[in-house]
Wavefront OBJ file of the C-alpha trace (Angstrom):
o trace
v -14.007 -9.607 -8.938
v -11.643 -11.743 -6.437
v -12.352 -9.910 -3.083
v -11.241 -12.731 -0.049
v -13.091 -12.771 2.882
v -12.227 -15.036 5.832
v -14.824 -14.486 8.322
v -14.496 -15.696 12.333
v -12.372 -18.760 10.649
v -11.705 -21.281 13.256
v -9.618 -24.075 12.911
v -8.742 -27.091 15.770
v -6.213 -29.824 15.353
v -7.194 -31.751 18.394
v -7.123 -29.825 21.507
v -5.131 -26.818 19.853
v -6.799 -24.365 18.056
v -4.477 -23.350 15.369
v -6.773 -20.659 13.652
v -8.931 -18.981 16.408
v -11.340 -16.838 14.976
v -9.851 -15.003 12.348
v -11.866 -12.772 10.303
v -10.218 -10.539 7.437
v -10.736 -9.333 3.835
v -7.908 -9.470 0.914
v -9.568 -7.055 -2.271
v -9.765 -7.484 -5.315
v -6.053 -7.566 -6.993
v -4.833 -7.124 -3.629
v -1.643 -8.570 -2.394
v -1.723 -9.636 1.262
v 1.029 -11.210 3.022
v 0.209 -13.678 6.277
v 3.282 -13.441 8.464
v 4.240 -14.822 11.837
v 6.368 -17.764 13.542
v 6.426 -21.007 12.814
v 3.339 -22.922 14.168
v 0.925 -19.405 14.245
v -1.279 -20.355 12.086
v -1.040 -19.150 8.617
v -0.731 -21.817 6.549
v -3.449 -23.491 8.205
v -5.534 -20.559 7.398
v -4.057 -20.332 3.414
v -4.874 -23.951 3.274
v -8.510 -23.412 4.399
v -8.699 -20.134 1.491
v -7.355 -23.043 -1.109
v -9.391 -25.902 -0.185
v -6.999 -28.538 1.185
v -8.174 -27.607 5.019
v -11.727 -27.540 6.166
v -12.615 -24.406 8.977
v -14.847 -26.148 12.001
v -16.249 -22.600 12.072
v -16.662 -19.532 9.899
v -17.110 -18.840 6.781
v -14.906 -18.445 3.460
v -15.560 -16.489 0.259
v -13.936 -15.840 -2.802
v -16.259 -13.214 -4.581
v -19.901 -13.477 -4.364
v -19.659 -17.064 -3.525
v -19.630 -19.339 -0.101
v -16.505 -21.665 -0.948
v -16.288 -22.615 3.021
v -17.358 -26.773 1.698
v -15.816 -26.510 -1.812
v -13.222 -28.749 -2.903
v -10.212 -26.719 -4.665
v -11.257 -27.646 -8.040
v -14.381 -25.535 -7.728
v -12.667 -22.533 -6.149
v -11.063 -20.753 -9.434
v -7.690 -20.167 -7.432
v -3.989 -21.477 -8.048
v -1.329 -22.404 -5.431
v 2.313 -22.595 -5.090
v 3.906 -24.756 -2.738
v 7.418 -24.884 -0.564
v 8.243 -27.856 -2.017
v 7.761 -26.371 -5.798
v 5.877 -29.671 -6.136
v 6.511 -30.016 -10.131
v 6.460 -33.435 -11.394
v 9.949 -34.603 -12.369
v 8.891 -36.902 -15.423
v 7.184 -34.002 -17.461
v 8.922 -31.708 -18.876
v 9.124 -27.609 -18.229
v 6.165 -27.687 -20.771
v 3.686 -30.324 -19.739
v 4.229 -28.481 -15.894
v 3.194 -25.334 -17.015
v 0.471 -26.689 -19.101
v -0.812 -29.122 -16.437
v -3.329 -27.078 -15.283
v -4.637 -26.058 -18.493
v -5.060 -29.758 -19.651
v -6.840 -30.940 -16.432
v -9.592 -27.910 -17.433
v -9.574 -29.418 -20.573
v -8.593 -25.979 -22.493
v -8.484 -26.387 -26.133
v -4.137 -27.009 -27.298
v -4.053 -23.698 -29.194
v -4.979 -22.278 -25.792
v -2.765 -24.162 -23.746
v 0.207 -23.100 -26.191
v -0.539 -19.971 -25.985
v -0.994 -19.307 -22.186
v 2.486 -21.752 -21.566
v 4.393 -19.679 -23.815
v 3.178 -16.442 -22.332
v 3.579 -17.512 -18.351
v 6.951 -18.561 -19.075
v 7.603 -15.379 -20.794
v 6.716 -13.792 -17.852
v 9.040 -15.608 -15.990
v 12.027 -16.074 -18.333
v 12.043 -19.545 -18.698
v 10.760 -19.801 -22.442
v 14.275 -21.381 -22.700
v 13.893 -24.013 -20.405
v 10.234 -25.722 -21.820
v 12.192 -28.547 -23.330
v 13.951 -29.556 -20.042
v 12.992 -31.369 -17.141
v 13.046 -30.578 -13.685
v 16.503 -32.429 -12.810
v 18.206 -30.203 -15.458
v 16.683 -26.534 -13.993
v 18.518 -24.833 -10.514
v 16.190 -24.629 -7.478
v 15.258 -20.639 -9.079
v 14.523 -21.829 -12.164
v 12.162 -24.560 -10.542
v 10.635 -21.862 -8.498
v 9.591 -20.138 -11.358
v 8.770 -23.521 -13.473
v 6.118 -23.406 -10.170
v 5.009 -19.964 -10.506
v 4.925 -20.387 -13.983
v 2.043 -23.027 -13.730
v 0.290 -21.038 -10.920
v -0.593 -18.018 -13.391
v -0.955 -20.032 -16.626
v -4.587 -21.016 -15.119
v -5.404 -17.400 -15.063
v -7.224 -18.455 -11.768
v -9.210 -15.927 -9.803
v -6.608 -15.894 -7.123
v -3.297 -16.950 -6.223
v -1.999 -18.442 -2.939
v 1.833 -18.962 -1.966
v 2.846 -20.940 1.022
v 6.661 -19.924 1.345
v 7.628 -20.321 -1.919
v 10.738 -18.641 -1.808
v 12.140 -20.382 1.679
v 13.927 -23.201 0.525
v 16.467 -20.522 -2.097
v 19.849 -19.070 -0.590
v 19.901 -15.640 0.421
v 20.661 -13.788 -3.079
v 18.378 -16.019 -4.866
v 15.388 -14.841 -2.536
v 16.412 -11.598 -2.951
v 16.073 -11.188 -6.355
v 12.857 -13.733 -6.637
v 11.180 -11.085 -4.289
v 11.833 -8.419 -7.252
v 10.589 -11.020 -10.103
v 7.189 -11.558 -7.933
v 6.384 -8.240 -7.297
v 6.685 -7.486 -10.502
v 4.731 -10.362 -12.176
v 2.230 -9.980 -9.794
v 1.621 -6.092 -10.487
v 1.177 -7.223 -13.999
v -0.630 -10.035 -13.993
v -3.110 -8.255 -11.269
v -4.129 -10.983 -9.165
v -5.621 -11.167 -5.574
v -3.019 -12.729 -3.710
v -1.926 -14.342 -0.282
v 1.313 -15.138 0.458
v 2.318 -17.000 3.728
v 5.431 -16.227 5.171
v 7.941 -16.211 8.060
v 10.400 -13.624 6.618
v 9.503 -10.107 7.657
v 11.503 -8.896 4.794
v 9.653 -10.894 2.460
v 6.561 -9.289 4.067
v 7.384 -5.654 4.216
v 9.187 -5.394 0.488
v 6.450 -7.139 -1.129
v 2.935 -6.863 0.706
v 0.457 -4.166 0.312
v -0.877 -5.462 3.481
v 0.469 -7.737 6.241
v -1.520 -9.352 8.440
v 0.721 -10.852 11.634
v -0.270 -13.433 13.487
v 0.458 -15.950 16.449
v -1.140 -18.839 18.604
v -4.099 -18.954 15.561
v -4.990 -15.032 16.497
v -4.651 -12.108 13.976
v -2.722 -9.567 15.639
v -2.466 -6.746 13.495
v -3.775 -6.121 9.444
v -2.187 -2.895 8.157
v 0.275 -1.441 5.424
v 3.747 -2.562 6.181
v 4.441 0.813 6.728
v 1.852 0.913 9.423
v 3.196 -2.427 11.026
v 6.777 -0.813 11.500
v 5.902 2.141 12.587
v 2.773 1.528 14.923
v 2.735 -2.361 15.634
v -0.088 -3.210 17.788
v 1.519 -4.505 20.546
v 4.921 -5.782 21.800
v 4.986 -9.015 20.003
v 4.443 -7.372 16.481
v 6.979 -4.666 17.584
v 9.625 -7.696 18.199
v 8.984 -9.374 15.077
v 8.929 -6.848 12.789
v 12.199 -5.415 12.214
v 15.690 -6.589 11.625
v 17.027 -5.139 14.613
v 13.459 -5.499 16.611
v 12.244 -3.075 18.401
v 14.008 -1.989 21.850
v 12.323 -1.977 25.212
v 13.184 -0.452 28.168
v 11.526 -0.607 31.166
v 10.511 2.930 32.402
v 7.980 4.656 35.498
v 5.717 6.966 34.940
v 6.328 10.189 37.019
v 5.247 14.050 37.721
v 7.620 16.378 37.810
v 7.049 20.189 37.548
v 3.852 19.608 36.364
v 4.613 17.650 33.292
v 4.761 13.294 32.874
v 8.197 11.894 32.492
v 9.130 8.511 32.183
v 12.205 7.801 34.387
v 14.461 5.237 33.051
v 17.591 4.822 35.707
v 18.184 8.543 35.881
v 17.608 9.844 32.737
v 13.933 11.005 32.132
v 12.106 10.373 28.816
v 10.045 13.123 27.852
v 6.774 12.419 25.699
v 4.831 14.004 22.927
v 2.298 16.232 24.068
v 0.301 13.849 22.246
v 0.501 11.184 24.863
v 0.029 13.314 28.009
v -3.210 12.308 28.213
v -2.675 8.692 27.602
v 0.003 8.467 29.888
v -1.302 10.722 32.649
v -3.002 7.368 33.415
v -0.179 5.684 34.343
v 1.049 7.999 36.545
v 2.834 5.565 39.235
v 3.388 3.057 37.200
v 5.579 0.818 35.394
v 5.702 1.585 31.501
v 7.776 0.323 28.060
v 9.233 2.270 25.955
v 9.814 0.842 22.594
v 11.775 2.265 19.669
v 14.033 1.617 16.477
v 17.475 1.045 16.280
v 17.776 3.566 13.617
v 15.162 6.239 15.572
v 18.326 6.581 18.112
v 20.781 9.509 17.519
v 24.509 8.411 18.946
v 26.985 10.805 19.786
v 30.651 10.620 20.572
v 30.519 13.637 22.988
v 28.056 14.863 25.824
v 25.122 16.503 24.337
v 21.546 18.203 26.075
v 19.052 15.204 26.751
v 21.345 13.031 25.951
v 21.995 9.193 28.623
v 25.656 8.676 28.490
v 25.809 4.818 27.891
v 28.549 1.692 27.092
v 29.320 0.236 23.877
v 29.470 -3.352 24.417
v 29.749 -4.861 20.817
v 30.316 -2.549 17.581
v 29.140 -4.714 14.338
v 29.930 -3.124 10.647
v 27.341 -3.578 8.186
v 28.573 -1.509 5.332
v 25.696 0.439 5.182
v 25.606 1.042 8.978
v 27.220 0.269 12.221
v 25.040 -1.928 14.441
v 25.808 -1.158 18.045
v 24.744 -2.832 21.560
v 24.551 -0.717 24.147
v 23.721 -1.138 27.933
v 21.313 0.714 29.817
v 20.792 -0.318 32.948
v 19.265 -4.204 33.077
v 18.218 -3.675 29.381
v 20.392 -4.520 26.321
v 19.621 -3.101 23.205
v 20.323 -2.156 19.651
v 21.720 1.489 18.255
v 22.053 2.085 14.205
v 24.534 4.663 13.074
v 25.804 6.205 10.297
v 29.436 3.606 9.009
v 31.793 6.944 9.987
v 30.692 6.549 13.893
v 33.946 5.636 15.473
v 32.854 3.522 18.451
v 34.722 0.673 19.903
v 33.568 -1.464 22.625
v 34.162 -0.317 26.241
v 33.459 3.139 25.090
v 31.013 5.398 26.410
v 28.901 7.570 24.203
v 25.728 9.165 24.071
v 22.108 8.588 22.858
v 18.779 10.902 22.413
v 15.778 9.488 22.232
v 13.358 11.598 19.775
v 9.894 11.896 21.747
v 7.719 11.167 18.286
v 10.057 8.164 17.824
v 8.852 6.321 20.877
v 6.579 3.695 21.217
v 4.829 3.376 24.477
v 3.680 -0.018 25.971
v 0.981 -1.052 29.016
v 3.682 -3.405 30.944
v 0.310 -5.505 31.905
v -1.280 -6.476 28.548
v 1.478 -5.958 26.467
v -0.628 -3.367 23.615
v 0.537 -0.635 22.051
v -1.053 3.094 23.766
v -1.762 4.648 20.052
v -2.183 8.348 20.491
v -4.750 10.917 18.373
v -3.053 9.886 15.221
v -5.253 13.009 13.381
v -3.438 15.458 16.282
v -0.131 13.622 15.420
v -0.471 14.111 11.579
v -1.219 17.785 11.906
l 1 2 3 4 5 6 7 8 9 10 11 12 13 14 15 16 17 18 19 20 21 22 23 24 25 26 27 28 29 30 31 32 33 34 35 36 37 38 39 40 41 42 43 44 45 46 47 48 49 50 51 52 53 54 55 56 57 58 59 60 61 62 63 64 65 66 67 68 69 70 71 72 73 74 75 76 77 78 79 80 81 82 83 84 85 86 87 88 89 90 91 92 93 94 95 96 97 98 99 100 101 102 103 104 105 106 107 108 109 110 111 112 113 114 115 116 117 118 119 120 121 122 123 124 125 126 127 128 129 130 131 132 133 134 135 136 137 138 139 140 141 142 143 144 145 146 147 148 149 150 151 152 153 154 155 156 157 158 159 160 161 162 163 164 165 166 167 168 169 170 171 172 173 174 175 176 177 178 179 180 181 182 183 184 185 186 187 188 189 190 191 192 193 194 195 196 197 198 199 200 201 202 203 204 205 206 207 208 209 210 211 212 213 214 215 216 217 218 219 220 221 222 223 224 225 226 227 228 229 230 231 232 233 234 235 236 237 238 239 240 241 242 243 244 245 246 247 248 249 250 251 252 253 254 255 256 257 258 259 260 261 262 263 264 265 266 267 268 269 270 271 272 273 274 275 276 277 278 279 280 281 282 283 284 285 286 287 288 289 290 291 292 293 294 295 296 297 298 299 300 301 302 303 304 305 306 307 308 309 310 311 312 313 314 315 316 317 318 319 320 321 322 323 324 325 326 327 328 329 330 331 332 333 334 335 336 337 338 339 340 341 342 343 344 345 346 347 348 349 350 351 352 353 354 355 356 357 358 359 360 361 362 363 364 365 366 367 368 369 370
């Protein structure tokens, strides 16, 4: 068993405290992805997991065991870097079996395990070569490669796949979430790439300024981020917010945004009955937004200021009021900028936001699901 459990991890470089009490739990063969912005945190926090980072406070353990003091050696766990960090004098071979031969595994066993991680990887090809004659992919996966030939309790990845161009990454992020279903390791993977993070995580857990925002499937984190932050980073669009007030009318809440009135889910009257008055934000997807060409019920006629083509979609930015934001249709919507058109807003589709603290008002999600 391989169960990771950071618990109230602090961390200070100086006068900043880069992991601030950070407490979490990766299972066993569980693949966990630490995302946020450069400077949050995570690697710090990977680097504590792995050894190479001491926590001032808290407590670290892999298993049964209290690792918080132990140098990497005595952790069971293998790590790939950024920087692949293979040696260039040895070749594809003595990489992969470096590991092995520091443990002091017997050669038949070293063969063996070489020849089977690079299988898994598909560079039994390449064990001849050296790391001059191999693309940055193929050096990525000479790193990988000597990662899993350890067969170490777990696995930890600091943005391995950052420094490969955009189709490379792409189809890495397939190879690793493969290998890593088969090979059925507990792993953490540090990234700043939310699409990294929601393809290939069971779990993400976002953070920023050393504090764990939000640990949840990425399905969770897209569709119910904890607060506006995580609703911002997630997402390619983000999130769009629009500044609303709260209001009475006939009986019922509204949320008044210029003069068109949102109209919540009966699951949020009571939620939002409390901020009855006030200023509120409503958040919600690009592609949650219905456009239409022609004036429709509950529809807020708006301008087209930029139309992008995607292939897939059209990307358009729209104008409502102060607030600029993001609309996703279908590739046939003929818009062209300086148009108007129309948008609805689906009430179940809306994320609502305290303007104050910035957190996400999460309704009876049992109500919602029934």
């Amino acid at each position: 068993m391989a169960e990771i459990r950071v618990e109230n991890a602090v961390k200070m470089f100086g006068k900043v405290m880069a992991v601030d009490h950070v407490s979490l739990t990766v299972h066993d063969q569980e693949f966990v992805v630490l995302l946020g912005p450069s400077g949050c945190g995570k690697t710090t926090l990977l680097r504590a997991v792995a050894g190479l980072g001491i926590v001032d406070n808290g407590r670290i353990m892999i298993g049964d065991r209290d690792v918080t003091y132990l140098p990497p050696k005595d952790r069971n766990i293998s790590m790939v870097f950024q920087s692949y960090a293979i040696f260039p004098h040895m070749r594809v071979y003595d990489n992969v079996a470096f590991g092995l031969k520091m443990k002091r595994a017997l050669k038949d066993e070293i063969k063996s395990r070489v020849q089977s991680a690079a299988a898994l990887l598909h560079i039994e090809n390449f064990l001849e070569r050296y790391p001059s004659q191999l693309s940055g992919g193929q050096r990525q996966r000479v790193a990988v490669a000597r990662a899993i030939a350890v067969h170490a309790e777990v696995l930890l990845m600091d943005e391995p796949l950052s420094n490969l161009d955009a189709l490379l990454r792409l189809e890495m992020r397939a190879e690793l979430k493969r290998l890593l279903a088969e090979i059925k390791s507990t792993t953490i993977y540090v990234t700043h790439d939310q699409i990294e993070a929601l393809s290939m995580g069971d779990r993400i857990a976002v953070m920023r300024d050393g504090r764990l925002l939000q640990f949840d499937s990425p399905t969770t984190v897209y569709d119910m981020p904890a607060d506006k932050f995580v609703a911002g980073f997630i997402g390619s669009p983000p999130m769009n917010f629009l500044e609303g007030q709260v209001r009475r009318a006939n009986g019922s809440l509204q949320v008044t945004i210029e003069d068109y009135a949102l109209k919540p889910i009966a699951e949020m009257g009571e939620i939002l009955a409390r901020y009855d008055g006030k200023a509120i934000i409503a958040g919600i997807r690009a592609e949650n937004m219905e456009a239409l060409l022609t004036p429709a019920e509950d529809a807020l006629k708006v301008r087209v200021l930029v139309v992008e083509p995607l292939g897939s979609q059209n990307l358009l930015t729209i104008r409502i009021g102060d607030d600029i934001i993001k609309v996703s249709t279908h590739p046939d919507f003929r818009a062209a900028p300086d148009q108007d058109i129309w948008v609805r807003f689906p009430g179940d589709k809306i994320r609502w936001i305290d303007r104050e603290n910035g957190k996400t008002l999460i309704p009876d999600l049992e109500k919602l699901v029934s």
